[in-house]
N, C-alpha and C positions, 0 to 999 in steps of 0.2 A: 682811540680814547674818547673823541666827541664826540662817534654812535653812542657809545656805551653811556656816555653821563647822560646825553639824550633820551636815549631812553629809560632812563631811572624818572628824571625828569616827567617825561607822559607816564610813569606807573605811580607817581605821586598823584599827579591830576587824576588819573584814571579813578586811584583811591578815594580822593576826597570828591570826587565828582559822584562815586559812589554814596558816600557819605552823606551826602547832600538830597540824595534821593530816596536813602533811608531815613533822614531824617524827617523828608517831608512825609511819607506814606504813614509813619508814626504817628504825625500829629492828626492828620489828616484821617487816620482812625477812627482814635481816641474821640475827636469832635463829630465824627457819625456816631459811634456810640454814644456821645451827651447827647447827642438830637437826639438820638433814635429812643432814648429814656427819655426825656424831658416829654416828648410826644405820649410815649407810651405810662406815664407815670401823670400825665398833664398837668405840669407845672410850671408857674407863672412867670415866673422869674429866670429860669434855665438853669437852675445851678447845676446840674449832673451834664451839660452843655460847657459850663464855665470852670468846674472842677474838674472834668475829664479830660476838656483843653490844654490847662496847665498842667496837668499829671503827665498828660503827653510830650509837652515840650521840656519837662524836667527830663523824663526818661531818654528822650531823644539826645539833651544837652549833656549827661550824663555819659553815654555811648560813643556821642563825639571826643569829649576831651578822653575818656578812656582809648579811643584811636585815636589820636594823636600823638595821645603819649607813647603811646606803641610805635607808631611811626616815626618820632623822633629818638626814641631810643633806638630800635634797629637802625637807624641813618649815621646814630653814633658811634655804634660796636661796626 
């Protein structure tokens, strides 16, 4: 019985450790696409830098509680 909960246990971590790396490559996108516009559009201020950053960390934040909630429901059934 404490293999078993054990290992649920590291397929949790497993999950959200995943999660964490998808969320960073998201943002992490999104803000080379603002650079990579702000450069190419040459603009002074960066907004396609500052709006593509947040649009990224929405989408990211979004994705997580949507797994989570996933994950706490199957934990419950």
């Amino acid at each position: 019985m404490k293999i078993k909960k054990d290992y649920n246990n590291l397929s949790k971590y497993a999950r959200f450790s995943s999660i964490v790396i998808q969320m960073g490559v998201i943002i992490a996108f999104f803000t080379w696409l603002g650079v990579y516009l702000d450069r190419e559009y040459n603009t002074e201020t960066g907004w396609w830098t500052i709006g593509l950053s947040l649009f990224g960390i929405i989408i990211s934040l979004y994705l997580v509680i949507n797994k989570v909630i996933k994950i706490s429901n199957r934990d419950e059934s």
